[in-house]
Biopython code that builds the backbone (N, CA, C, O; Angstrom):
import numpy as np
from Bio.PDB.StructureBuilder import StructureBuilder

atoms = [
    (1, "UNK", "N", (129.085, 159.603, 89.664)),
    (1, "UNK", "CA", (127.804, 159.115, 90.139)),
    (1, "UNK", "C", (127.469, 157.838, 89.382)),
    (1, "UNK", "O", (127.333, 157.800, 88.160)),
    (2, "UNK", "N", (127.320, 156.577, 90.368)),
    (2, "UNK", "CA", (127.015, 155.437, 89.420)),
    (2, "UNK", "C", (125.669, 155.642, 89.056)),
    (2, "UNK", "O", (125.042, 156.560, 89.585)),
    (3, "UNK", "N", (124.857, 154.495, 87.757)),
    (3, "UNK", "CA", (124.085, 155.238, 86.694)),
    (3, "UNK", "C", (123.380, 153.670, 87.763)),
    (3, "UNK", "O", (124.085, 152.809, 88.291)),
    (4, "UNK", "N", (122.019, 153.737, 87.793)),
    (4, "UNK", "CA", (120.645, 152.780, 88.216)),
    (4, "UNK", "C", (120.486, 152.127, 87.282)),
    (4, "UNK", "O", (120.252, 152.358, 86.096)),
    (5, "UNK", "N", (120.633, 151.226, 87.903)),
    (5, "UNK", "CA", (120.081, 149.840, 86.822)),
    (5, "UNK", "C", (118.024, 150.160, 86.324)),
    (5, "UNK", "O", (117.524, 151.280, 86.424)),
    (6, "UNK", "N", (117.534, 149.399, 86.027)),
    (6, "UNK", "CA", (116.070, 149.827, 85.678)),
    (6, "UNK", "C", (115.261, 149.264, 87.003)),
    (6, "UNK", "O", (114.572, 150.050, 87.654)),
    (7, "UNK", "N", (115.327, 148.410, 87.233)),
    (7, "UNK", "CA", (115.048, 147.332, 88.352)),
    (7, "UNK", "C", (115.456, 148.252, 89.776)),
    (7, "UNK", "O", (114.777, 148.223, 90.803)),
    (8, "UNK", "N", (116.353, 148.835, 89.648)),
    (8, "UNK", "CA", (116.633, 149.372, 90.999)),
    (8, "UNK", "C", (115.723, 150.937, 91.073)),
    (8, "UNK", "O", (114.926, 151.126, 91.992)),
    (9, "UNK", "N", (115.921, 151.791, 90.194)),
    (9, "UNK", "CA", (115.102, 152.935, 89.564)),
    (9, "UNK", "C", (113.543, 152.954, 89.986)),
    (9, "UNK", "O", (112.843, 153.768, 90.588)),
    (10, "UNK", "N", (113.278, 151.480, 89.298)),
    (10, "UNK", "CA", (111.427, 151.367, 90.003)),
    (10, "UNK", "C", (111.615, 150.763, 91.376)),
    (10, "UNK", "O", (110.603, 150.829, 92.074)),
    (11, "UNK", "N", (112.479, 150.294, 91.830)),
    (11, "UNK", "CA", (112.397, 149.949, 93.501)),
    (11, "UNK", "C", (112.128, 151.460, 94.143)),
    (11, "UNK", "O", (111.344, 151.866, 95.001)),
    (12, "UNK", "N", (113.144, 152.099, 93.328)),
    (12, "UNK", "CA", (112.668, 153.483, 94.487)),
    (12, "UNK", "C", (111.896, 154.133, 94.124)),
    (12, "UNK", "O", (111.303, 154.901, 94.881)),
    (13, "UNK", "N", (111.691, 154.062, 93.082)),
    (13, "UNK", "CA", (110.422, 154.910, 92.744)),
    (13, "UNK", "C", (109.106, 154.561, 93.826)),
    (13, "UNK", "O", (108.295, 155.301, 94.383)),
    (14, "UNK", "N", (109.287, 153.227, 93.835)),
    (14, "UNK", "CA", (108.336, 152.196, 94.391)),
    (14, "UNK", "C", (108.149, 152.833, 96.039)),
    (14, "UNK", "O", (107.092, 152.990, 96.649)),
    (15, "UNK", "N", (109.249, 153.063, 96.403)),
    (15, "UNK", "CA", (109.742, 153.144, 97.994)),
    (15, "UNK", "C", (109.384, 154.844, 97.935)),
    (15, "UNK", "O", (108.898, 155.325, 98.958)),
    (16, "UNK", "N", (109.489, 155.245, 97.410)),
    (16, "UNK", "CA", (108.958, 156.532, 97.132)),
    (16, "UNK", "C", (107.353, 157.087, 97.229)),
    (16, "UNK", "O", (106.679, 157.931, 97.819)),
    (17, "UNK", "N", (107.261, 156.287, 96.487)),
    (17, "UNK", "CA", (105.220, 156.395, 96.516)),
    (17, "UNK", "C", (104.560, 155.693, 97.813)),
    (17, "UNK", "O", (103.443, 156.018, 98.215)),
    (18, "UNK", "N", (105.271, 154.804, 98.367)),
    (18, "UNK", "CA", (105.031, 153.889, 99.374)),
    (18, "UNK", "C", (104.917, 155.070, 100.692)),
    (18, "UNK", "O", (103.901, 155.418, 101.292)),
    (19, "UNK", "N", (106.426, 155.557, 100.899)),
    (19, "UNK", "CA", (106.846, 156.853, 101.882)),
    (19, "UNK", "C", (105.540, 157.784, 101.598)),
    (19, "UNK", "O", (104.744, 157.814, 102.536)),
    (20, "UNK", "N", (105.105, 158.762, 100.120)),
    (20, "UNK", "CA", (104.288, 159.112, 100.293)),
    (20, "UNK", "C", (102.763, 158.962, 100.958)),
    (20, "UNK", "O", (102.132, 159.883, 101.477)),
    (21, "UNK", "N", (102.250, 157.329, 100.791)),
    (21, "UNK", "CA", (100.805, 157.097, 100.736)),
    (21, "UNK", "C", (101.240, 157.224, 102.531)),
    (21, "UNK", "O", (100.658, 158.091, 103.183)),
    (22, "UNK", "N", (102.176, 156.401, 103.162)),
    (22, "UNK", "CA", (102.091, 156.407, 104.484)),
    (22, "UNK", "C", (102.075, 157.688, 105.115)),
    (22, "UNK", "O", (101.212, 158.086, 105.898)),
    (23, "UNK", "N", (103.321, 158.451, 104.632)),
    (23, "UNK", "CA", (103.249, 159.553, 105.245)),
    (23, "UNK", "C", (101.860, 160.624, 105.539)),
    (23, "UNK", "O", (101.626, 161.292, 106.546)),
    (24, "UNK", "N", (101.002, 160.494, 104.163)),
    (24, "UNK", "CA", (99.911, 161.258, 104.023)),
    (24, "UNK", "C", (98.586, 160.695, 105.189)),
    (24, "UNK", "O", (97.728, 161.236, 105.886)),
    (25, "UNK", "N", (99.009, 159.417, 104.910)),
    (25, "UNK", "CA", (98.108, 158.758, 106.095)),
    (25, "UNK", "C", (97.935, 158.778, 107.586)),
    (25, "UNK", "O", (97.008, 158.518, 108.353)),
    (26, "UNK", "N", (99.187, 159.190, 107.711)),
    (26, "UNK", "CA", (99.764, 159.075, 109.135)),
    (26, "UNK", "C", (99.007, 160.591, 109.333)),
    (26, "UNK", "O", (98.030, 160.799, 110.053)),
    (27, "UNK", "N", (99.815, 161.715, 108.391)),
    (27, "UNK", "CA", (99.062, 163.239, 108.665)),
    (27, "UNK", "C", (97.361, 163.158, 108.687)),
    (27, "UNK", "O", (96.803, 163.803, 109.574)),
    (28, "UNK", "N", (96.796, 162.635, 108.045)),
    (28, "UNK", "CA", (95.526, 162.877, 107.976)),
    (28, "UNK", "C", (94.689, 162.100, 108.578)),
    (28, "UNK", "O", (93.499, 162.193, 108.277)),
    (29, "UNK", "N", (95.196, 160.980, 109.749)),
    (29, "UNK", "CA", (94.446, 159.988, 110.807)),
    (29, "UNK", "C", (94.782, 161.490, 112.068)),
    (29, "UNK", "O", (93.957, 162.051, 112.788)),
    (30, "UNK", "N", (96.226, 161.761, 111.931)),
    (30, "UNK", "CA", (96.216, 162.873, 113.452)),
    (30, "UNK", "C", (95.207, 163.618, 113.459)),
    (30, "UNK", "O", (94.454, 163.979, 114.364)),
    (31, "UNK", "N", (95.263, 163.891, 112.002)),
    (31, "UNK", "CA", (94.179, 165.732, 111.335)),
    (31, "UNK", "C", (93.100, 165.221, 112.109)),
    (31, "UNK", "O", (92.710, 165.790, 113.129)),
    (32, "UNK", "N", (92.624, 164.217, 111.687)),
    (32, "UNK", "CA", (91.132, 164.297, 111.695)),
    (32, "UNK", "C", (90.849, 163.624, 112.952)),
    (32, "UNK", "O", (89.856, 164.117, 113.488)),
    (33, "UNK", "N", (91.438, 162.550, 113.694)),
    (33, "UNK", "CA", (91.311, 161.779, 114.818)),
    (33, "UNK", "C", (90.630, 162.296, 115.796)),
    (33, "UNK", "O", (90.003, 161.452, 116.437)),
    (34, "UNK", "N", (90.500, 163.577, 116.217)),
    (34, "UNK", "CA", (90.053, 164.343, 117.522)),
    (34, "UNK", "C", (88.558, 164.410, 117.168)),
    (34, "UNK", "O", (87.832, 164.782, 118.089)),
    (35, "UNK", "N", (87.981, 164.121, 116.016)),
    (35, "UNK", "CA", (86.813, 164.439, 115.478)),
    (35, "UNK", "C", (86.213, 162.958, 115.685)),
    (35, "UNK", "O", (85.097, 162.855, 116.195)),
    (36, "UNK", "N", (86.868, 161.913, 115.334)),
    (36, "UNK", "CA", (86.543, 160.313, 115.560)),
    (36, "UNK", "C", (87.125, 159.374, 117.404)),
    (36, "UNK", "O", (87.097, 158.266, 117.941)),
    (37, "UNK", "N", (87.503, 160.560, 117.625)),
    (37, "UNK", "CA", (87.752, 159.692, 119.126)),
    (37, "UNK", "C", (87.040, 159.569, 120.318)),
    (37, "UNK", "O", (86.731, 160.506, 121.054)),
    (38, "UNK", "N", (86.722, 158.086, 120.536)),
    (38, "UNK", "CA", (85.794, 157.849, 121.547)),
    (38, "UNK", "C", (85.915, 158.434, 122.920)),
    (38, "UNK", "O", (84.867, 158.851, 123.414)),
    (39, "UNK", "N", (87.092, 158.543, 123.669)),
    (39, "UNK", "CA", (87.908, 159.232, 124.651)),
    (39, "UNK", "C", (87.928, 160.570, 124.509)),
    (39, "UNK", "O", (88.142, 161.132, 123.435)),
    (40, "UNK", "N", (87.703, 161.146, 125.598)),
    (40, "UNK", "CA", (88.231, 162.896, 125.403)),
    (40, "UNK", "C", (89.721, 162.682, 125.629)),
    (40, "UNK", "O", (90.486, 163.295, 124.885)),
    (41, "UNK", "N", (90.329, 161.715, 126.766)),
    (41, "UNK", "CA", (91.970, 162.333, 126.582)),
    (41, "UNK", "C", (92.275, 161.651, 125.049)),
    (41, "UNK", "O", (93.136, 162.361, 124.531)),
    (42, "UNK", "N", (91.958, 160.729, 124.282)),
    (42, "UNK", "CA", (92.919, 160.488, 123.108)),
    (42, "UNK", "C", (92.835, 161.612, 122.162)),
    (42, "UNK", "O", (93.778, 162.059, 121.509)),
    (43, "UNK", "N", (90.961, 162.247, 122.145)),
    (43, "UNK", "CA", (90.809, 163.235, 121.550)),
    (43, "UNK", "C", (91.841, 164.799, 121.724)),
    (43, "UNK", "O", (92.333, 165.584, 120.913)),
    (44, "UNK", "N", (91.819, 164.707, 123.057)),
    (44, "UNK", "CA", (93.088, 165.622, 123.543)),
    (44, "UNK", "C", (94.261, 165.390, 123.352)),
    (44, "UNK", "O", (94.799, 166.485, 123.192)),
    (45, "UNK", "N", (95.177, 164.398, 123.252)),
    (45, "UNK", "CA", (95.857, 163.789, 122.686)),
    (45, "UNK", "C", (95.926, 164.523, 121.260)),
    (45, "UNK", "O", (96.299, 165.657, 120.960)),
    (46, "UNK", "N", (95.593, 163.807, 120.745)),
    (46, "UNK", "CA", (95.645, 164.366, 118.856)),
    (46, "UNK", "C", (95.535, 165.494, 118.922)),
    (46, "UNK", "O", (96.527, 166.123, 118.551)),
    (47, "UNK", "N", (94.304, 166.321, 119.414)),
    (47, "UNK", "CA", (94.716, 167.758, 118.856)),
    (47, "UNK", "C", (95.940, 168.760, 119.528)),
    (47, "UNK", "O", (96.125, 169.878, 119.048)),
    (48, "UNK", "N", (96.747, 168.267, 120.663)),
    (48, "UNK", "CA", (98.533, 168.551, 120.785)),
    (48, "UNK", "C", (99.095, 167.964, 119.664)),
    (48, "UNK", "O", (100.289, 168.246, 119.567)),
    (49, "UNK", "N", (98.535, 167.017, 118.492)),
    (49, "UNK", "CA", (99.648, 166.522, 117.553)),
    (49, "UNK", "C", (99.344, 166.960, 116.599)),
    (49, "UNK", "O", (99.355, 166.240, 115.601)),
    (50, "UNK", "N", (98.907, 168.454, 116.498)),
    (50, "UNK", "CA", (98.387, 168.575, 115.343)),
    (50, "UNK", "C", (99.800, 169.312, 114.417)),
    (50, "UNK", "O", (99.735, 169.294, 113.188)),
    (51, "UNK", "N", (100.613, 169.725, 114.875)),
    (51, "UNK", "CA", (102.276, 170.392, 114.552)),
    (51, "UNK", "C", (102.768, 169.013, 113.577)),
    (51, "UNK", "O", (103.012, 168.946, 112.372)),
    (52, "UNK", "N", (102.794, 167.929, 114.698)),
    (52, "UNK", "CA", (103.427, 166.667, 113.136)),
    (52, "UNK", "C", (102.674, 166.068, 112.327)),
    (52, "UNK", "O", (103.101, 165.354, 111.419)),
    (53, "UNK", "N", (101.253, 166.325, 112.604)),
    (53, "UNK", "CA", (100.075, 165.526, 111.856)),
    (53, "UNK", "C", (100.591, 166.425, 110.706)),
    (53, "UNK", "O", (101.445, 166.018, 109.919)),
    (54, "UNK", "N", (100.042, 167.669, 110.635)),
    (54, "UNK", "CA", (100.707, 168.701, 109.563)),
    (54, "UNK", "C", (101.493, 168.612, 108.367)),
    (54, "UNK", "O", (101.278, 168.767, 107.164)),
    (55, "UNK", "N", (102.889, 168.186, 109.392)),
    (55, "UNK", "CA", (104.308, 167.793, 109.118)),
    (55, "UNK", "C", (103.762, 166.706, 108.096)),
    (55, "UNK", "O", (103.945, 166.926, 106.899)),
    (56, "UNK", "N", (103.201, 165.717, 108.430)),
    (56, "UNK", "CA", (103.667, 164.350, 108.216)),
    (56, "UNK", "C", (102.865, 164.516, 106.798)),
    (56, "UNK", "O", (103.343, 163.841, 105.886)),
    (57, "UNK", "N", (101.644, 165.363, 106.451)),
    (57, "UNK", "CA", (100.683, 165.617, 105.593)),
    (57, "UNK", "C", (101.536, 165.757, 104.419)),
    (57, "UNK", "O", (101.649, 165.056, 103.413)),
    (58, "UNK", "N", (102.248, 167.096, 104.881)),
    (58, "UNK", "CA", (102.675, 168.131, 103.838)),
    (58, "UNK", "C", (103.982, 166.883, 103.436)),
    (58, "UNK", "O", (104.016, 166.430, 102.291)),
    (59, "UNK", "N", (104.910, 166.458, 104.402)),
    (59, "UNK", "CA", (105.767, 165.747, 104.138)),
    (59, "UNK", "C", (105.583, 164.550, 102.875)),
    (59, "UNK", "O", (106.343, 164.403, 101.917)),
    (60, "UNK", "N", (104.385, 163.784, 103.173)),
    (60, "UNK", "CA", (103.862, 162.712, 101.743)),
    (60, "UNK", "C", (103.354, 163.824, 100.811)),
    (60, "UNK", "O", (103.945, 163.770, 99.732)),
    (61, "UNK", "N", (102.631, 164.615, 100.865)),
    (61, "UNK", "CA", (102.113, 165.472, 99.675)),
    (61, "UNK", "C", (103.224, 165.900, 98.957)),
    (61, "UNK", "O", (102.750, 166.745, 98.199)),
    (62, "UNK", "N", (104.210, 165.838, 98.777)),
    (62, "UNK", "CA", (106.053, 166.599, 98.765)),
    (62, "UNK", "C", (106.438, 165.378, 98.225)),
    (62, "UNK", "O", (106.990, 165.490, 97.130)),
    (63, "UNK", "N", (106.299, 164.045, 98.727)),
    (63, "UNK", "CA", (106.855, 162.946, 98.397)),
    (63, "UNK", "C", (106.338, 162.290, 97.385)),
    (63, "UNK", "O", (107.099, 161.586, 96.721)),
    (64, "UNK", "N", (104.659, 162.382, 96.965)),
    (64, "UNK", "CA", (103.988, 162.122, 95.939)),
    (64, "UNK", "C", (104.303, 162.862, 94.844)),
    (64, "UNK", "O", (104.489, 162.359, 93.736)),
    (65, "UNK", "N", (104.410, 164.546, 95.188)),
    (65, "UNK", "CA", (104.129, 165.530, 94.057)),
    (65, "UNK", "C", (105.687, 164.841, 92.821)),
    (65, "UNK", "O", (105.708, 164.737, 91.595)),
    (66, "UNK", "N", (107.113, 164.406, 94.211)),
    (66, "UNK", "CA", (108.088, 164.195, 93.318)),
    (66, "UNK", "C", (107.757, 162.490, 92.843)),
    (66, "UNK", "O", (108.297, 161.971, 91.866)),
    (67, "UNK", "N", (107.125, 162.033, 93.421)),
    (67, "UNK", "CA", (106.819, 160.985, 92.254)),
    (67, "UNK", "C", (106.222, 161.083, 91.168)),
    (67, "UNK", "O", (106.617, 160.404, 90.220)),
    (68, "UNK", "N", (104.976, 162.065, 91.011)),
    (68, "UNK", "CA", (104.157, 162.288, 89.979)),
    (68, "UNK", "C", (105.267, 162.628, 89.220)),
    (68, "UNK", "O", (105.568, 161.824, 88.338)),
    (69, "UNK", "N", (106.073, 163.805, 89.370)),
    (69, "UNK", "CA", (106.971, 164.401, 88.789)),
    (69, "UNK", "C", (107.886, 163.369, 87.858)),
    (69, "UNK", "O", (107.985, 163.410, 86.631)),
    (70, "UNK", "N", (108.392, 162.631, 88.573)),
    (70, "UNK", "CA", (109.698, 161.451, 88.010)),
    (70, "UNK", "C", (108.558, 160.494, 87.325)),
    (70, "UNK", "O", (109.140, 159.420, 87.171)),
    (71, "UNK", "N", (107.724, 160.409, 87.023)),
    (71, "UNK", "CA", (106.645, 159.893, 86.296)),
    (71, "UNK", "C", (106.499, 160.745, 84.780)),
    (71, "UNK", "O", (106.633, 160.314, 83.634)),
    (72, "UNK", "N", (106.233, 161.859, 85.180)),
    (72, "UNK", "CA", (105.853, 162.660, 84.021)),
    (72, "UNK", "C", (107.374, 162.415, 83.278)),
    (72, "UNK", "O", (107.439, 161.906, 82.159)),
    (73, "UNK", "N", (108.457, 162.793, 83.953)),
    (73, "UNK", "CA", (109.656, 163.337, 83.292)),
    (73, "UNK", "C", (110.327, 162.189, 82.789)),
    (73, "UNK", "O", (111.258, 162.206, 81.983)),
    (74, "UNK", "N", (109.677, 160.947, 83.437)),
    (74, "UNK", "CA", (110.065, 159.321, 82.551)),
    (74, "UNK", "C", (109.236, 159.053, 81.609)),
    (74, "UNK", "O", (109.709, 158.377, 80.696)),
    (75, "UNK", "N", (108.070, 159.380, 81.513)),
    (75, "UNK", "CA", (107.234, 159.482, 79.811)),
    (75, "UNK", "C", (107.212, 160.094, 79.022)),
    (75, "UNK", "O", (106.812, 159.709, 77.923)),
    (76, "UNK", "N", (107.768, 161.698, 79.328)),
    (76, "UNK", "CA", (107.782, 162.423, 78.112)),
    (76, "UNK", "C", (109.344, 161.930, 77.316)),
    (76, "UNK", "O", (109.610, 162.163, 76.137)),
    (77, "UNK", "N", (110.171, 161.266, 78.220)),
    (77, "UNK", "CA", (111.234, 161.111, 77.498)),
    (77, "UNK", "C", (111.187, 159.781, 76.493)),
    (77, "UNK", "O", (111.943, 159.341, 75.627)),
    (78, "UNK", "N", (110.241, 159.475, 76.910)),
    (78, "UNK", "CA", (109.586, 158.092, 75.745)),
    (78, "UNK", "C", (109.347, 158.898, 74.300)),
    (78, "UNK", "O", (108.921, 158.289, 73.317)),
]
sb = StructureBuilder()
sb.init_structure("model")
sb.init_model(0)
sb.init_chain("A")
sb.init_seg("    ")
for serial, (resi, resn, name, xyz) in enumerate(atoms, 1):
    if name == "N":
        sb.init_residue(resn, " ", resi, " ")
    sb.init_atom(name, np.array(xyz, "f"), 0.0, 1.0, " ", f" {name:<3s}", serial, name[0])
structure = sb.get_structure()
Protein backbone atom coordinates (compact mmCIF):
# COMPACT_ATOMS: atom_id res chain seq x y z
CA UNK A 1 0.00 0.00 0.00
CA UNK A 2 1.64 3.28 -1.11
CA UNK A 3 1.99 5.70 2.07
CA UNK A 4 0.02 9.67 1.28
CA UNK A 5 1.95 12.33 0.94
CA UNK A 6 0.49 15.19 3.60
CA UNK A 7 -0.90 17.41 0.86
CA UNK A 8 -2.74 14.58 -0.64
CA UNK A 9 -4.13 13.19 3.00
CA UNK A 10 -5.84 16.78 3.56
CA UNK A 11 -7.15 16.78 -0.11
CA UNK A 12 -9.21 13.93 0.97
CA UNK A 13 -9.86 14.60 4.01
CA UNK A 14 -11.04 17.82 2.36
CA UNK A 15 -13.19 15.80 -0.31
CA UNK A 16 -14.48 13.97 2.48
CA UNK A 17 -16.10 16.67 4.58
CA UNK A 18 -17.14 18.32 1.31
CA UNK A 19 -19.15 14.67 0.30
CA UNK A 20 -20.45 14.94 3.83
CA UNK A 21 -21.87 18.73 4.05
CA UNK A 22 -23.48 17.96 0.45
CA UNK A 23 -24.71 14.81 1.07
CA UNK A 24 -26.47 15.97 4.40
CA UNK A 25 -27.88 18.80 2.44
CA UNK A 26 -29.22 17.12 -0.30
CA UNK A 27 -31.07 14.63 2.60
CA UNK A 28 -32.43 17.37 4.54
CA UNK A 29 -33.80 19.90 1.50
CA UNK A 30 -35.90 16.33 0.37
CA UNK A 31 -36.79 15.86 4.34
CA UNK A 32 -38.15 18.94 4.74
CA UNK A 33 -39.16 20.32 1.11
CA UNK A 34 -42.88 19.03 1.17
CA UNK A 35 -43.31 21.38 4.17
CA UNK A 36 -41.75 24.55 2.02
CA UNK A 37 -43.32 23.80 -1.38
CA UNK A 38 -45.34 26.22 -3.16
CA UNK A 39 -46.92 23.45 -5.58
CA UNK A 40 -48.84 20.50 -4.29
CA UNK A 41 -47.31 18.24 -7.16
CA UNK A 42 -43.54 19.29 -6.16
CA UNK A 43 -44.81 18.90 -2.60
CA UNK A 44 -45.95 15.41 -3.78
CA UNK A 45 -43.00 14.95 -5.45
CA UNK A 46 -40.67 15.07 -2.36
CA UNK A 47 -42.65 13.24 -0.10
CA UNK A 48 -42.19 9.87 -2.80
CA UNK A 49 -38.41 10.92 -2.15
CA UNK A 50 -38.45 10.52 1.10
CA UNK A 51 -36.47 6.64 0.82
CA UNK A 52 -33.22 8.70 -0.73
CA UNK A 53 -33.73 11.95 1.12
CA UNK A 54 -33.12 9.45 4.14
CA UNK A 55 -30.38 7.71 2.29
CA UNK A 56 -28.63 10.74 1.37
CA UNK A 57 -29.01 12.12 5.28
CA UNK A 58 -27.73 9.13 6.94
CA UNK A 59 -25.17 8.72 4.01
CA UNK A 60 -23.26 12.47 4.94
CA UNK A 61 -23.98 11.87 8.70
CA UNK A 62 -21.59 8.47 8.11
CA UNK A 63 -19.31 10.61 6.02
CA UNK A 64 -18.85 13.42 8.64
CA UNK A 65 -18.90 11.05 11.73
CA UNK A 66 -15.57 9.40 9.69
CA UNK A 67 -14.16 12.70 9.30
CA UNK A 68 -14.62 13.80 12.84
CA UNK A 69 -13.10 10.48 13.50
CA UNK A 70 -9.74 10.85 11.19
CA UNK A 71 -9.60 14.23 12.98
CA UNK A 72 -9.63 13.00 16.43
CA UNK A 73 -7.26 10.00 15.54
CA UNK A 74 -4.78 12.71 13.71
CA UNK A 75 -4.52 14.81 17.04
CA UNK A 76 -4.28 12.48 19.56
CA UNK A 77 -1.33 11.15 17.67
CA UNK A 78 0.27 14.64 18.05
Amino acid sequence: MASSTPSSKQKQDSELLFKGVICALIGLVILIGPHFARSADMGEILRQAYLPGWFALVLGCAFLIRYGLIRWRDRARR
